[in-house]
N, C-alpha and C positions, 0 to 999 in steps of 0.2 A: 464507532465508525460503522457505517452501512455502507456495502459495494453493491449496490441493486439487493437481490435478496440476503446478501451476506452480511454477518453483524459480525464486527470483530470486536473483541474483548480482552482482557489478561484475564486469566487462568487463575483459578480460586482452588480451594483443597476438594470440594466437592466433583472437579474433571478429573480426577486421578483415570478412574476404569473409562472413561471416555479416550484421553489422552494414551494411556495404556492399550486401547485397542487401536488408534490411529497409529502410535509406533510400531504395533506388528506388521503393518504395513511396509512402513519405512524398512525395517531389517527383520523380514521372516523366518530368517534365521537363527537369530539370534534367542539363547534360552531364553525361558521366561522368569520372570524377574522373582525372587518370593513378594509376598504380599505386602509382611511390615516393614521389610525391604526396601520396598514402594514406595511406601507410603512417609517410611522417614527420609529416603531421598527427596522426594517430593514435597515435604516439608522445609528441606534445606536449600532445594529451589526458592521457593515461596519468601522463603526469610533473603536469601543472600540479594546485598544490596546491587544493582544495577544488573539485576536478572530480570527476565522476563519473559515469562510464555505466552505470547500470542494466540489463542484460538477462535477460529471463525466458523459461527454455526451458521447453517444454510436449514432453515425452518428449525427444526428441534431436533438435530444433524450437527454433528461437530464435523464439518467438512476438512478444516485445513488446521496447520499447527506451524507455525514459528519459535525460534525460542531465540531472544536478542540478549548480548551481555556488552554491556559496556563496561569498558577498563578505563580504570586512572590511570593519569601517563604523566612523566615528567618531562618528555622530548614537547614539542611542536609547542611549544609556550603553553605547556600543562594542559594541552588540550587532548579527552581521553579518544579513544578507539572503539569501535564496536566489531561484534565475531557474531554473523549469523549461523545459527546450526539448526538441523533437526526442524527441517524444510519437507514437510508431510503433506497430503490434499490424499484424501480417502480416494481409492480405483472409480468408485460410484457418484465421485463431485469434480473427475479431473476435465482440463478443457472449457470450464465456466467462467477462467479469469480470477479466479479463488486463491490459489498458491503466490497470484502477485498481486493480487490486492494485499494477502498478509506481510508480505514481501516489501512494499511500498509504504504498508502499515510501521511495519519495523522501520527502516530507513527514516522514515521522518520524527519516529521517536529518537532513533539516534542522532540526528541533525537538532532533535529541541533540547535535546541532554548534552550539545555543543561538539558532541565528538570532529573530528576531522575526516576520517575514513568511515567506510564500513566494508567489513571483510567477508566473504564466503567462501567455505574450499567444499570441492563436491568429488567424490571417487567415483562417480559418473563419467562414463567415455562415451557414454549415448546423444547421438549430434541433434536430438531435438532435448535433452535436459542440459547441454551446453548455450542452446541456441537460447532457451527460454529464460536462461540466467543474463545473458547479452542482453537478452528484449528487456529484463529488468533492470538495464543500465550500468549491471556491472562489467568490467574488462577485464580479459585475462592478461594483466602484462604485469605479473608478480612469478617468480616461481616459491612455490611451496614445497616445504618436507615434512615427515612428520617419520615420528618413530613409534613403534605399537608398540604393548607389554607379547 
């Protein structure tokens, strides 16, 4: 798919240090990972079925990253679910419309993979990363929890 100059793609083993440096973005904080660490997570990505990393290069520029999973379900007459996470666009590509073109990329993948829903939860309380999730059509009328290690 092309969004004007954006080409989205799934993620092959060859993005690891690409993708790698787009998450330092996402969580700057957070250690950094070892390398074969990486790389065999990154592989167990790649393999697990109804996984998927979205990246979108903007010239020869990994600007944006989605990662979509769809689940098998046995509610809604077997029809499964998807969980979008790990919602990335580089500081240097934000504002071009990039994060929802991948955004809308993913969605319509989970809509031909028959899903029912598609989910997002974001620890963002910043009212233009709420609002831009809105303009991507989704609504906040779920409450969510989660428990951390």
């Amino acid at each position: 798919m092309s969004a004007g100059e954006l080409v989205i793609r799934a993620a092959e083993a060859g993005d690891l240090p690409v993708l790698l440096a787009l998450y330092r973005e996402l969580n700057p904080a957070d250690p950094v990972i070892d390398g074969a660490q990486a790389e065999e997570r990154f592989e167990a990505i790649l393999s697990q079925p109804g996984m998927t990393v979205f990246i979108g290069h903007a010239g020869e520029a990994v600007a944006s990253s989605v990662t979509l999973i769809v689940v098998p379900n046995l509610t809604r007459n077997g029809a499964s679910y998807a969980v979008i996470e790990n919602v990335v666009t580089a500081a240097t590509h934000r504002m071009r419309g990039y994060g929802r073109a991948l955004i809308e990329h993913a969605v319509k993948a989970a809509w031909e993979a028959g899903c029912y829903k598609v989910m997002l939860l974001t620890g963002s309380k910043d009212p233009a990363t709420l609002r831009f999730y809105k303009n991507c059509g989704f609504s906040q009328d779920k409450t969510g929890y989660q428990i951390r290690r």
